[in-house]
Structure formats: C-alpha cells, structure tokens
C-alpha positions in Angstrom: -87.7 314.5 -82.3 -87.5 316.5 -85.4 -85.0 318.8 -84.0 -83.1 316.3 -83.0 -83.1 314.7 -86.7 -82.3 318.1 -88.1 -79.1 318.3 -85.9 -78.3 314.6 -86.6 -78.6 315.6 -90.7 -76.3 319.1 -90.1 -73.9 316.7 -88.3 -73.6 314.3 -91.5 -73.1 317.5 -93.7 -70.7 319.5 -91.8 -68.3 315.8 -91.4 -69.2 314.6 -94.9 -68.8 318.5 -96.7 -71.5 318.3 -99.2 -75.7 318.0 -99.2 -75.1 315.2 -101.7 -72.6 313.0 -99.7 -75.0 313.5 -96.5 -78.0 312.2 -98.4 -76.3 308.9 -100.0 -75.4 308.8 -96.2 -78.8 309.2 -94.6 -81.1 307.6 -97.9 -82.1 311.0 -98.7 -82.4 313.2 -101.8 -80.3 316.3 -101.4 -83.1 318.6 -101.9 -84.9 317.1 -98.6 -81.5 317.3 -96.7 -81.5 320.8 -98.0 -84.5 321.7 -96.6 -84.0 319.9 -93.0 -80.8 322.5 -92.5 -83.0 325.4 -93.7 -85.6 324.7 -91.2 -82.9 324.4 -88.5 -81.5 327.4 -89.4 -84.7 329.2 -89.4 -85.7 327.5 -85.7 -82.4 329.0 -84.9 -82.4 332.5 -86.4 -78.7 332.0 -87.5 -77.1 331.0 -90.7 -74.9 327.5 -90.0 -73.5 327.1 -93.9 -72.1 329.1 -96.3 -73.0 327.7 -99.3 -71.6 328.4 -103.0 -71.7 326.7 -106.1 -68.5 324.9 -106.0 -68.5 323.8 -101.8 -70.0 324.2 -98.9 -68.2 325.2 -95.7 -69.7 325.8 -91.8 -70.0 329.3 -90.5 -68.2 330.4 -87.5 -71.3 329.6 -85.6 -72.2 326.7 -87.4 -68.7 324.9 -86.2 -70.0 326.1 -82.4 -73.5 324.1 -83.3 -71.7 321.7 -84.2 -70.0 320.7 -81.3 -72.7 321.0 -79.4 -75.1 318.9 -81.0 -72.1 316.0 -81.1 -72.6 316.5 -77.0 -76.3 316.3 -77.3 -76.8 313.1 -79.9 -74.1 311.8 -78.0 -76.0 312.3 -74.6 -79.1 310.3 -76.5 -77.2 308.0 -77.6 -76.0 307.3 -73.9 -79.2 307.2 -72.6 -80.9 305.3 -75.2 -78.3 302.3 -74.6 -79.2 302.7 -71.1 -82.8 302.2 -71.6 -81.8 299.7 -74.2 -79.2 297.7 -72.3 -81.8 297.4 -68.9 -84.5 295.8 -70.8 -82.3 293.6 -72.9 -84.3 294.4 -76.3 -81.8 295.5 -78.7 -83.7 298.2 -80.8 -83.1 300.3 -84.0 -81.1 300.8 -87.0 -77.6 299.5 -87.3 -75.3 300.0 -89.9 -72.4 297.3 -90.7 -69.5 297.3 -93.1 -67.9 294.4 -94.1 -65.5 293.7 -97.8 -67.3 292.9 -100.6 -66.6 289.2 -101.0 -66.7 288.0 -97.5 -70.1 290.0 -97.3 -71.7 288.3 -100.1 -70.6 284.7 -99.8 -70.8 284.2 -95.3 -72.5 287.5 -93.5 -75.5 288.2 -96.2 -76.7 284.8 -95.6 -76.2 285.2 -91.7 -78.4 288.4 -91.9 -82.2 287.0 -92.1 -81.3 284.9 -88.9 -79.9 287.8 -87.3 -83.3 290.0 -88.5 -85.6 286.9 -87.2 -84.1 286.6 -83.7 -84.0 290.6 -83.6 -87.2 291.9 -84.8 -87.0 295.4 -83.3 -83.5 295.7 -85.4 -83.1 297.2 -88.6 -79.5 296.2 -90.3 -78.3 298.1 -93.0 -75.2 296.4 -94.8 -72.7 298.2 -96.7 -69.9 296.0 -98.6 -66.4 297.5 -99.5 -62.8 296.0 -99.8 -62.2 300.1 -98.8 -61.5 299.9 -95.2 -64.2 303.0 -94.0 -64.0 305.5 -91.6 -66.2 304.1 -89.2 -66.9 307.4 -87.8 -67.1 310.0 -90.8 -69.5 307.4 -92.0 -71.5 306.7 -88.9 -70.5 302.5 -89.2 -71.8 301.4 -85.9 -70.0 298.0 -86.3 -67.3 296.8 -88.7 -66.4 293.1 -89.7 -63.1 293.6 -90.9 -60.3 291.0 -92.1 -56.9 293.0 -92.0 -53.7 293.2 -89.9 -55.6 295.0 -87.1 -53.1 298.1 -85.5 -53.9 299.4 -81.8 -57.1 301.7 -82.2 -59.2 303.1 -79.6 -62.0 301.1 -81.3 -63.8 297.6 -79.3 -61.9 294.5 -81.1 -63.8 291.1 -81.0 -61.3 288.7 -83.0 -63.2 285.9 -84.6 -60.3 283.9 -86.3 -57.0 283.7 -88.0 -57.7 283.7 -92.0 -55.7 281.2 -93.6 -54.3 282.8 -96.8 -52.9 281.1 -99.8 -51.0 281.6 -103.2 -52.7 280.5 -106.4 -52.1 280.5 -110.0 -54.3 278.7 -113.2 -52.6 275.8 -114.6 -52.9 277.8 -117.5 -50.1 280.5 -116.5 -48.0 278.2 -114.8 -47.2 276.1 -117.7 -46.5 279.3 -119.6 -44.6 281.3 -117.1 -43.1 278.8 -114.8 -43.7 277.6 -110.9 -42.3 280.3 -108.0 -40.0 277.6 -106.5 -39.1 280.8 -103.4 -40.5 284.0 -102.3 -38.1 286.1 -104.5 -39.4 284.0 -107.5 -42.6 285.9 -107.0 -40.8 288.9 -108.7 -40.5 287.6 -112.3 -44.3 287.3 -112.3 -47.6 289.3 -112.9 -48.5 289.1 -109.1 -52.3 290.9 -109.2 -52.1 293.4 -106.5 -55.3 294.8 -104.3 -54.7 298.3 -104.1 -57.3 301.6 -103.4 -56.5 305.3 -104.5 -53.9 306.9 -102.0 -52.3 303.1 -101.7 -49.6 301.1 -102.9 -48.8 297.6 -102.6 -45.6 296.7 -103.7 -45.1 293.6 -101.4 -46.3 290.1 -99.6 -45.7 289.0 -96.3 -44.8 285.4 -96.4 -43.5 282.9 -93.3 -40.6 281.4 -93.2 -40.0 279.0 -90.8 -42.7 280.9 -89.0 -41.1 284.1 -89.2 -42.2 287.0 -91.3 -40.1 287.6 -94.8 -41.3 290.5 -97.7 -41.3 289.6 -100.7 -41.2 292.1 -103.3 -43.8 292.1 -106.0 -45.6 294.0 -108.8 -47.6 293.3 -111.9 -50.1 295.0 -114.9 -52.9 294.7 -113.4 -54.6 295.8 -109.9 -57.9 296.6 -108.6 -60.0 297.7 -105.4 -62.5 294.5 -105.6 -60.7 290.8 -104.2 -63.2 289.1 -106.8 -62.0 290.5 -109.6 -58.3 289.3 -108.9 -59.9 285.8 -108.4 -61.4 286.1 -111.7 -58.3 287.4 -113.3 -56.2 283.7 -111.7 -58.6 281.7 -112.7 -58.6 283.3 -116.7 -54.7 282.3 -116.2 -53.3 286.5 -115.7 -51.0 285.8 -113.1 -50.4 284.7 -109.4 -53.4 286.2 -106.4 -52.8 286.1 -102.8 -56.1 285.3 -101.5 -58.2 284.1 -97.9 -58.5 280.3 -98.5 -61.9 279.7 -97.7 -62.3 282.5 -101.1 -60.4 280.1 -103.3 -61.1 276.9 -102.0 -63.8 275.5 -104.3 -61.6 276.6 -107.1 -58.6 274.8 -104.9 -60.6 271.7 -104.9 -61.8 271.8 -108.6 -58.6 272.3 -110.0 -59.2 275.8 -111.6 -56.4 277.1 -109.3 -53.3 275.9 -107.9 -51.7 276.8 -104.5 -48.1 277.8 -105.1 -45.3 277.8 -102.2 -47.1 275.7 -99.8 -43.4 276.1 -97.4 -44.1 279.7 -97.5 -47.4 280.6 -96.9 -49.0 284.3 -96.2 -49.1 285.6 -93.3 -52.1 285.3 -91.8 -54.7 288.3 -91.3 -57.2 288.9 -88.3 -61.0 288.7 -88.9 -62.6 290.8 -86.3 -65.7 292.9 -85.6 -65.3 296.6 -84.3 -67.0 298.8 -82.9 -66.5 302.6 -81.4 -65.1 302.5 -77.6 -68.3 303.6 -75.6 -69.1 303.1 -72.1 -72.2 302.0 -72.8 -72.1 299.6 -75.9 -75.8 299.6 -77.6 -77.2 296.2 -77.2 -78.0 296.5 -81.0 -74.4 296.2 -81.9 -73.8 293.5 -78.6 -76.6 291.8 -80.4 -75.1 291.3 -83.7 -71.4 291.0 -82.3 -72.6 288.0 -80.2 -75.3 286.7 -82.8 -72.4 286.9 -86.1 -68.9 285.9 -84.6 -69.6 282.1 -83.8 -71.8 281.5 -87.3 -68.8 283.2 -89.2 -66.4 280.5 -87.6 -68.8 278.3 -88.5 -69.2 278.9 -91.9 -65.3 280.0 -92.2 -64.1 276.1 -90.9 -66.4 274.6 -93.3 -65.7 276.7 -96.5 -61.7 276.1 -95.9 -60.6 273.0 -94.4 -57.5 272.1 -93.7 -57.1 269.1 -95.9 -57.0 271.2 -99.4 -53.4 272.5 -98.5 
C-alpha cells in the first residue's frame, strides 16, 4: 500500500509541477511529499525529477513511470469500484467542488445528512466560482451551475437556474431604470470574471430567443457574493441566480430590472469523469444531493417574487 501511495503522490507532482501544489493537493507539507518521491526513487534505483531551485520537471524516465502508474491506479481504481459497486457500501474519500455561494448557503448544509447516511465516506468540499480542472485536481464529482458544453464527462442535470437582473433603489434613482437590453450599456454592470477571462456581455431572452447585450463597468471580481454585496451598497446593476438574491428581492434591498427580458437561464448539474465503472461513492452522493438541491432550490426562489 505504501507503494502505491508513493506513486499516487509522484502522479499529483508530475500533473500539478511543483512539491508545494501536490501537498495543498494531498493535505501534506511539502517536505513529507518530498520525502515519499525520494523513497520511490530509492525503491526504484532511478531518479524520476529533476529538481532546481526555480521548477521542477520529470526525467525522461520519470514521464515513462508516469504513465504507467496512471494504468496501475487506474486498474485499482477499477477494481476497487468493483468490489465497491457488488456490496453496495459506498467507501472512502471523495472530493467535490462546487462555487462558493451555492456551497455555503444549499450543499454545506446537505453534507452531515449525506456523512450520516454514508458513514464509510469521507467528503472533502472544495468551494470556487473557478470552474476546476476536474482532473489536474483529482475532483471526483463536480456540482457545477454553468452553460454546460459537450464533454466526455457523466452529466446529471438537476435544474434550470432562474437568473435575474437587480439594482439598489439607491442607484436607480441616481442613474436611471434600463427600460431594454441596450440600456444595460450606460451603466456600471458588475461583471464575474477570473484571470485569462473576459466578460464583456449578457445573454438575455427575447421573446424566448437569445439576444447579447453588451456590457462593462469599474468593478469585477472572481467571488458572486461580493457583486451581491456591491448591488446592494447601490454600485451598479448584478446578474445573479434568483434563489442568491431572493431574500434581498423580497426585503426590498434589491430590485429586479427588465422583468420582459430576463437571463438566460444556466444548467445546475453534477459531473463526474466517464468511467465504466462509476464508484458508488460518487453514485452515492450524486443520488443522495440532486433531489435535496431541488428541494432547497424551489424553496429559496419561488416563482411569485418575479
């Protein structure tokens, strides 16, 4: 078993490129993964890494290993969901990513039922509005609200997100109501974005059928509840999920704006990697999550506030 750790740790270095990035991966301290490689190195009598001060970078034969312990974990993997999938138990340690706000405010609280009814499970949750690489980070299931593209990856639709515009009373008295999508481009519009992404426009329905609208503003950010907190301090107009806004809806913190055009709406889905045999850790929380989440989504945004 320890061998079989050690080539599980080389296999996070070589695809995440550093000690350090492996470690945060696997809750380790970069000195431990350290050592783990130098002892499979030693078992092996060959030298897998180069390392240098500045990066660190696979020998010839270490790329070799590497493939070939990606067939053997993979192989374990296969016949450990075997195993796993015959008795019915669903076992081990399963990592989910979901964004940050949908994670704190409906899946977190979904996650000691999930725990209770699987005791042999261990779930470790990692929030993001960053859409991971479920792969490079070794995501075993992703809840993910998005307009989903083909992907060789296991899609489990849970529901159609309602989205809505808002604004504070606040900024519209002082900048004016969008009366039509292109209005949207005299105001501060507060854009999600990420490094290496733009957005420069929203898709609104007309009539049912898709029209861009073209909008910027001074102000963006990578986390949904900080736009929130920017509409409701009156900065300008958010495209948000309803059931995000809704208390605020119903309060009267926020206004919905353009209720003849709304969003488009986005898919909320879990994912998982395409295997042939799915673990019955992630069937487990796939089948255990999706109807709670409708659940929770019908009550936090009905469809009496717009």
């Amino acid at each position: 078993m320890a061998l079989l750790e050690n080539m599980r740790i080389f296999v996070r270095v070589v695809e995440l490129g550093s000690l350090s990035a492996a470690g945060r991966n696997l809750r380790m301290s970069p000195a431990m993964v350290s050592h783990r490689i130098q002892q499979l190195e030693a078992h092996l009598g060959v030298r897998l890494l180069n390392r240098t001060t500045r990066q660190l970078q696979a020998t010839e034969t270490g790329l070799d290993y590497y493939q070939s312990c990606l067939e053997v974990l993979e192989a374990v993997e296969r016949a450990h969901s075997g195993i796993a999938a015959g008795s019915g138990v669903p076992s081990g340690s399963i990592r989910v990513t979901a964004p940050l706000g949908f994670g704190r405010r409906v899946l977190a609280p979904l996650v000691p039922d999930f725990c209770a009814a699987h005791p042999l499970v261990e779930l470790r949750l990692r929030l993001s509005d960053h859409l991971l690489d479920l792969l490079r980070e070794a995501v075993d299931v992703a809840v993910r609200m998005a307009v989903l593209k083909d992907s060789s990856f296991v899609v489990r639709k849970i529901a159609d997100v309602r989205r809505v515009l808002v604004a504070s009373p606040a900024y519209l008295s002082a900048h004016g109501r969008p009366a039509k999508p292109s209005d949207l481009s005299a105001h501060n519009c507060l854009l999600l974005r990420f490094p290496g992404t733009q957005q420069y426009q929203w898709t609104l329905l007309d009539g049912g059928e898709p029209v861009k609208a073209p909008v910027s503003g001074r102000f963006d950010a990578d986390d949904g509840d900080v736009l929130t907190g920017w509409a409701l301090d009156g900065r300008g107009v958010a495209l948000k999920p309803l059931w995000e806004v809704a208390d605020h809806i119903r309060s009267g913190a926020l206004v919905p704006l353009l209720p003849d055009h709304p969003p488009e709406p986005i898919t909320l889905a879990v994912l998982y990697p395409h295997r042939a045999l799915v673990p019955a850790k992630v069937r487990a929380f796939a089948d255990h999550m999706i109807p709670h989440i409708r659940a929770s989504l019908t009550s936090l945004s009905p469809d009496a506030l717009i």
